[in-house]
N, C-alpha and C positions, 0 to 999 in steps of 0.2 A: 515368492513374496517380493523380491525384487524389482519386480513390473508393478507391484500395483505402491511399491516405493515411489520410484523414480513417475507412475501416474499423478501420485500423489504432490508431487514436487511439481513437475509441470501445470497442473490445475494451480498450484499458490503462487505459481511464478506468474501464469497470465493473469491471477488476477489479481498481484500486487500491483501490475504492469496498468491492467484496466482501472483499480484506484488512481494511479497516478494520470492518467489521462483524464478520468473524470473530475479530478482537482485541478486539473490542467481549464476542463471546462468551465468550469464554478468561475474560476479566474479570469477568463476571458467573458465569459458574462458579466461579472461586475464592471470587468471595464470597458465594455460596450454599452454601460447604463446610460443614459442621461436623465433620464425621470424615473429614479428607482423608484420600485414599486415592495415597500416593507415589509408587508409581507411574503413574497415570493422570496428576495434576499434572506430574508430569516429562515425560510423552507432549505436555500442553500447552502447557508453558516449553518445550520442545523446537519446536513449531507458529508460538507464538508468535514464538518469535526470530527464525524464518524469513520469515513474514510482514513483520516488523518490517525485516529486511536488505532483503527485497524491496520495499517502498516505501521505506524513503528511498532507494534507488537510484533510484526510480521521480522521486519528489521533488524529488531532483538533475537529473535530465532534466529537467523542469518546470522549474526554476527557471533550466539551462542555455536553455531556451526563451524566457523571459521577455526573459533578458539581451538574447538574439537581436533579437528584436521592438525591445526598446529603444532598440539600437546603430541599428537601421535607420529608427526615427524619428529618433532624435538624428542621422542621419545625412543625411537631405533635408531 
């Protein structure tokens, strides 16, 4: 079970990795607009926001992780 653990990790890893690049995109689109076009922006503030819900969820797990780790050194 340990393989399909640490599979499992690696799949969330790349793709908190690929959110962060695709907001990274979103970003440099808006700022290479000069005639935005509102509707397409809204298709991206739409994208984005989602991404954005989906990592800090992602985040918080990480960060619940760390606690983990800690408690169990602090703890032998």
């Amino acid at each position: 079970m340990p393989a399909k653990k640490e599979s499992k990790e690696g799949a969330e890893k790349e793709s908190f990795k690929n959110h962060l690049k695709e907001i990274a995109e979103i970003l440099e689109w808006f700022d290479s607009q000069e005639d935005l076009d509102v509707e397409r922006a809204l298709e991206k503030v739409k994208k984005a926001a989602e991404l954005i819900k989906t990592s800090k969820k992602r985040l918080g797990e990480i960060e619940n992780e760390f606690k983990e780790i800690k408690a169990e050194i602090e703890k032998d």
